[in-house]
N, C-alpha and C positions, 0 to 999 in steps of 0.2 A: 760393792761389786756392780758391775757392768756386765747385763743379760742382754745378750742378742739371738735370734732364733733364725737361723736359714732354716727351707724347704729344697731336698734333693727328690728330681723324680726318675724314676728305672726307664734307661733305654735298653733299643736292643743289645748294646755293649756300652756298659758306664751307667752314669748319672748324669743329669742335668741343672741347672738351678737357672735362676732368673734376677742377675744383681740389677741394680741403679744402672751399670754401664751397661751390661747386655746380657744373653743367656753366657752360661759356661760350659762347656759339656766336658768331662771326666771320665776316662775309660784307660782300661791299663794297656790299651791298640793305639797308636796313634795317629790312626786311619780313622777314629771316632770321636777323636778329645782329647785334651791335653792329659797328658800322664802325671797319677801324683806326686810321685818325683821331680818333676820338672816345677810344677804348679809350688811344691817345697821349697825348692832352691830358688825360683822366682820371686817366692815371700819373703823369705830373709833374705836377699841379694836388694827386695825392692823397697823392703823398709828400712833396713840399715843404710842404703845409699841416700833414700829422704832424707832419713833423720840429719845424715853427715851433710848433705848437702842445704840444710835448715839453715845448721852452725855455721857455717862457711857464710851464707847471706848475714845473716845476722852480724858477722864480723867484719864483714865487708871486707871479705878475702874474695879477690876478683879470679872466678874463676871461668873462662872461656867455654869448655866442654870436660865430662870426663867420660871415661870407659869402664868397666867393670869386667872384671875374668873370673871366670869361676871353676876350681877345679874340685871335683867331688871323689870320694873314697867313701864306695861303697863293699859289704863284707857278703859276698857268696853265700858264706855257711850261718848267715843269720837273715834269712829273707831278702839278702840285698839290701840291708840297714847302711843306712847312709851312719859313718862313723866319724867319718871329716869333711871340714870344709875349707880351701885355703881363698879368700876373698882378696884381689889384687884390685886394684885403683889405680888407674893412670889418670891423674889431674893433669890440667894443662891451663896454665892459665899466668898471673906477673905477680912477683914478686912473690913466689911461695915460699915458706919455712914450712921445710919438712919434720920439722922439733913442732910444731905448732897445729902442722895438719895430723899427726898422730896422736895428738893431745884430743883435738875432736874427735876424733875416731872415737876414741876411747868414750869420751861424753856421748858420741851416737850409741855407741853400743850401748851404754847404760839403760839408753832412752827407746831403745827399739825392741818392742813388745817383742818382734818375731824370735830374735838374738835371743831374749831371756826365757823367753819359752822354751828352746830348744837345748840351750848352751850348759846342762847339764847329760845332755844324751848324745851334742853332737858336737865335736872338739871344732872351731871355728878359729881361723886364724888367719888374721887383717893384715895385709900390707898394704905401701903406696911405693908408685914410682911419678915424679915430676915432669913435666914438661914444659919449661920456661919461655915464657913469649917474649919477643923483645919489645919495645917500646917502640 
């Protein structure tokens, strides 16, 4: 096992902390800090697109830029529980198989701590759409 310890401190509205890249501030206003909602969907949107985008270097699949959309489904009558997540992918880049980019998808998700932490409580559901460059 792997123990890590942050320190969170009380502001006027929120929390604070102080990573390696900067403070963070956390508050459920977002006149004070980013909302944990958002800071949620941020995490597994931001490690699952690493992880996919690892594979892709690794295979030397050329890929110019991509985008990420993310649509959420959250449920009113349970605190606002985020229930779904539909994750799109627009790659853009030459010669892509789309039989091949869904295969890493699938290896990212394996490999992405956030995905597996959550993906028992929050239905997640990956797509891609292509965008081919010409030569």
């Amino acid at each position: 096992m792997n123990e890590q310890e942050l320190t969170f401190y009380g502001k006027d509205i929120g929390v604070r902390t102080e990573l390696d890249y900067g403070e963070l501030d956390i508050s459920g206003n977002e006149e004070h800090g980013f909302r944990p909602y958002q800071l949620m969907v941020a995490s597994i949107v931001g490690c699952s697109s690493g992880v996919f985008r690892k594979i892709l270097e690794k295979q030397r699949v050329l890929i110019e830029d991509f985008q990420v959309k993310v649509k959420v489904e959250r449920n009113p009558e349970e605190a606002n529980r985020m229930e779904k997540m539909k994750i799109h992918y627009i790659v853009k880049g030459k010669n892509l198989d789309p039989e091949k980019l869904y295969k890493n998808l699938g290896v990212a998700r394996k490999n992405c701590s956030m995905i597996r932490t959550v993906e028992d409580a929050i239905t997640i559901e990956e797509t891609i759409d292509t965008i081919e460059l010409s030569m």
